[in-house]
LUMPAVO-397442 format. One record per residue (C-alpha): z, y, x; residue number from 1. Coordinates in steps of 0.5 Angstrom, whole numbers, plus 500, padded with zeros to 3 digits. Layout:
N
REC     z     y     x   resi
REC     Z     Y     X    NUM
...
This chain:
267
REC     z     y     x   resi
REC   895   749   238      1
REC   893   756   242      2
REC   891   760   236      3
REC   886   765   241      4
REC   882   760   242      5
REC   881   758   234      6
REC   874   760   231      7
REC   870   761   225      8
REC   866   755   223      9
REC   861   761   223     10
REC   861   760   231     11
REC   855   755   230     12
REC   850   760   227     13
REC   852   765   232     14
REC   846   766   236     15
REC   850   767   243     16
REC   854   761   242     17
REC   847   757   240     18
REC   844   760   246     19
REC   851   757   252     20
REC   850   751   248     21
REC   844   750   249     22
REC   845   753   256     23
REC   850   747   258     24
REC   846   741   255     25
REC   839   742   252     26
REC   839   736   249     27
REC   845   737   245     28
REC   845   739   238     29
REC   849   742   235     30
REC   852   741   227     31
REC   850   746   221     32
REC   857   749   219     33
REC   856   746   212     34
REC   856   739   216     35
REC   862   741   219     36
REC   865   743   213     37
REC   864   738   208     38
REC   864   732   212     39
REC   866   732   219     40
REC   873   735   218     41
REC   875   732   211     42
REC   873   725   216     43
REC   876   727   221     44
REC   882   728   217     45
REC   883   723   214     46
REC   882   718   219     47
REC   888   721   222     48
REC   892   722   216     49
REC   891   714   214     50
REC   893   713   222     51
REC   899   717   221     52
REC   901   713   215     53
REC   900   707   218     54
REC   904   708   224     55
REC   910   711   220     56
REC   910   705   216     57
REC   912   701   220     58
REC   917   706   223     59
REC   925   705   221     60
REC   927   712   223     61
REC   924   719   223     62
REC   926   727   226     63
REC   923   732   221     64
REC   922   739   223     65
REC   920   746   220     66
REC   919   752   222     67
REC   914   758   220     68
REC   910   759   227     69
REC   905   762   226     70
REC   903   769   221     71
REC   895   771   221     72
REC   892   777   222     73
REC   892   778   214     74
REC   900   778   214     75
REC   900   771   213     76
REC   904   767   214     77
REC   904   758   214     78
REC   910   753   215     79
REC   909   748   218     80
REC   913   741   218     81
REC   912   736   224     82
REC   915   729   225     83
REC   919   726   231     84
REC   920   718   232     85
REC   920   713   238     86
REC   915   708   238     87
REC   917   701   240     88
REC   917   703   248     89
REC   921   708   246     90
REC   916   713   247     91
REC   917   719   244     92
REC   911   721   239     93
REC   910   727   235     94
REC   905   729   229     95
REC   904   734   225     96
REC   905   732   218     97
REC   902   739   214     98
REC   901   747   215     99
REC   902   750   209    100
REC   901   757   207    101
REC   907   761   204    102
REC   907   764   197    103
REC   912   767   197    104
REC   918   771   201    105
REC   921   768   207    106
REC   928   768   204    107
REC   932   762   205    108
REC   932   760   198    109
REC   925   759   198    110
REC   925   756   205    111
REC   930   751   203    112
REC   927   748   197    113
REC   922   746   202    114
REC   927   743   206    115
REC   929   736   209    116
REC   935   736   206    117
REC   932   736   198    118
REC   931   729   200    119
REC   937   728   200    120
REC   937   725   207    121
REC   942   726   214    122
REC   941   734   216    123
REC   942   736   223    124
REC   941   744   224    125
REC   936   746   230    126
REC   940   746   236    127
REC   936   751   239    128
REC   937   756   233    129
REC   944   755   233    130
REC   944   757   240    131
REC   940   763   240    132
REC   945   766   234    133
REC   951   764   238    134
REC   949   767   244    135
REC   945   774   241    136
REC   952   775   236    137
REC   956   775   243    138
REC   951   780   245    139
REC   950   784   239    140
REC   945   789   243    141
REC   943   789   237    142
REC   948   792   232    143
REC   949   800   232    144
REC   955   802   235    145
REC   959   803   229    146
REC   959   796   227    147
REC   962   795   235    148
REC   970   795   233    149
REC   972   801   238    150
REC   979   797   240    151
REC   973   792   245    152
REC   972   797   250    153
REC   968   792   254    154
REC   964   790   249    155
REC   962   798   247    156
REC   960   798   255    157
REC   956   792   255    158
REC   953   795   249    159
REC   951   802   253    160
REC   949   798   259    161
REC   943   794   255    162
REC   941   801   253    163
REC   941   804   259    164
REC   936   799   261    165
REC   932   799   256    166
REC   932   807   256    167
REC   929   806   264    168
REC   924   800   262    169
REC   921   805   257    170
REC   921   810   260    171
REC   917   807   266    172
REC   912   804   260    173
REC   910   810   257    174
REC   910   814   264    175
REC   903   811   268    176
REC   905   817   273    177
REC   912   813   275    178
REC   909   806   274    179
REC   905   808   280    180
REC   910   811   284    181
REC   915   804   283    182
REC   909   800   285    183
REC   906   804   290    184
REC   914   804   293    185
REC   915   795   293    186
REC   908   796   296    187
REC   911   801   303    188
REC   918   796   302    189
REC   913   790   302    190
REC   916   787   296    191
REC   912   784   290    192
REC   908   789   286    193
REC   913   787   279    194
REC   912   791   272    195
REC   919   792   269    196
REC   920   786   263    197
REC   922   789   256    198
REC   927   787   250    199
REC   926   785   244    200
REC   931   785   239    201
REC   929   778   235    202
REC   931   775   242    203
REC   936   775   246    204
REC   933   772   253    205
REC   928   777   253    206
REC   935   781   254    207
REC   936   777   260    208
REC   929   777   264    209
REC   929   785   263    210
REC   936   786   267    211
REC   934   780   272    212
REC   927   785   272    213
REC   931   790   274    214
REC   936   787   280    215
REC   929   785   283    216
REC   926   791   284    217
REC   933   795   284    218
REC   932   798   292    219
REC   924   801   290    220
REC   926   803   284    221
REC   932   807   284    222
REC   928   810   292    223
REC   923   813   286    224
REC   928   815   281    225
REC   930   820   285    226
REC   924   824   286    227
REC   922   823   279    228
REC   923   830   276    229
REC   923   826   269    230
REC   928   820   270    231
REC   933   817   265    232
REC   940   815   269    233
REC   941   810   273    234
REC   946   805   273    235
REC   951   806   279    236
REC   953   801   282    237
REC   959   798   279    238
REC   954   798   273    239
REC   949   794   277    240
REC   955   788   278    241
REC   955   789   271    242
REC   948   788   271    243
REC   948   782   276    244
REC   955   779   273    245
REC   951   779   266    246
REC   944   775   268    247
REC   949   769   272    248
REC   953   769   266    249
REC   947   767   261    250
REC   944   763   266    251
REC   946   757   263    252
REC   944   759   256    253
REC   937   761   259    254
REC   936   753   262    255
REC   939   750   256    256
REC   934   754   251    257
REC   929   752   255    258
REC   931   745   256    259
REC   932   744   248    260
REC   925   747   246    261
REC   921   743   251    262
REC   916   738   247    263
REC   921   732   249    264
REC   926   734   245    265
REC   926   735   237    266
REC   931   739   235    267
């Protein structure tokens, strides 16, 4: 579902949007809101739910998953729980079974006493979520260092190094002067014209793209490091093997991620 381009039942009494309408196929009359309201959506709904339970009720076994997917702009925050199965071609089938607003904080106790395992039935973790922790804890860019223990040097480094990257992409972020001068310098290098890719604390591969960012646009961007008069430092170039030996490692991950999350693959 594509959240931005959901609109309020309010769109069909908007003028402008009565006018495309109209624009497109004259001859098409557009519903009032409340016809929408009161009948078209509950029908929809529950000619769905009906086709749904029908199917599930012939289904032996299911997948089950949840996840808090969505928070509008009102701070609110829904839970959503989606159904997985094989049909008897052994096509993989999914359905969203409900959306639910969450009245209370997402702790884990509150989250749990939504969860599958209350039905006591078989409880598999998301394969994904265990990943991504296993990977960011290796990581621990996100822990202040004093929580590194002093005795993991390279741990400490790679710690530093994450740092030093984030400091260099930031600086170019906030600086449209320096922005300009890199792109002007890929365009006299004849490379491609690429901004530089920002971490995100909540997730670890945004880790990995930035300093991926960083080593295709490593020759323009340390030609321009020298003649800006306000410049973080630069990796030297044992840093920039760090660097490289850092993406070829968490490659693997990245493929395997992106792999479990596809939409053929509940987890």
């Amino acid at each position: 579902m594509i959240v931005e381009d959901m609109q309020p039942l309010s769109i069909v009494e908007n003028s402008g949007f009565r006018k495309l309408v109209n624009l497109l196929d004259s001859r098409y009359k557009l519903p009032s809101r409340k016809l929408i309201e009161k009948t078209l959506i509950p029908n929809l709904y529950e000619s769905t739910r009906k086709m749904i339970d029908d199917i599930l009720s012939q289904t032996k076994y299911v997948s089950l998953t949840s996840d808090i997917f969505w928070t509008s702009l009102n701070i609110v925050s829904f839970i959503t729980v989606t159904v997985h199965f094989f049909d008897i071609n052994l096509n993989l089938k999914t359905y969203v079974l409900t959306t639910r607003k969450l009245e209370s904080s997402h702790t884990a106790q509150y989250l749990s006493e939504a969860a599958i395992k209350l039905f006591k039935i078989d409880y598999i973790p998301c394969a994904t979520h265990k990943l991504n922790n296993a990977v960011k804890n290796a990581l621990r860019s996100e822990f202040e260092e004093s929580d590194i223990d002093t005795n993991q040097t390279e741990e400490i480094e790679m710690m530093k190094l994450v740092k030093m990257c984030c400091s260099i992409v930031g600086h170019f972020k906030h600086s449209e002067i320096s922005t300009r001068t890199l792109h002007e310098k890929q365009k006299q290098l004849n490379s491609p014209v690429l901004k530089l890719k920002q971490d995100i604390a909540i997730r670890w591969n945004s880790t990995l793209i930035m300093m991926e960012r960083l080593l295709i646009v490593k020759e323009p961007l340390m030609l321009v490091s020298m003649g800006l008069s306000r410049c973080p430092y630069m990796p030297t170039n044992e840093q920039w093997q760090a660097i490289n030996d850092f993406v070829i490692l968490l490659k693997p991950f990245e493929s395997l991620t992106i792999q479990l999350s596809s939409e053929q693959r509940p987890t």
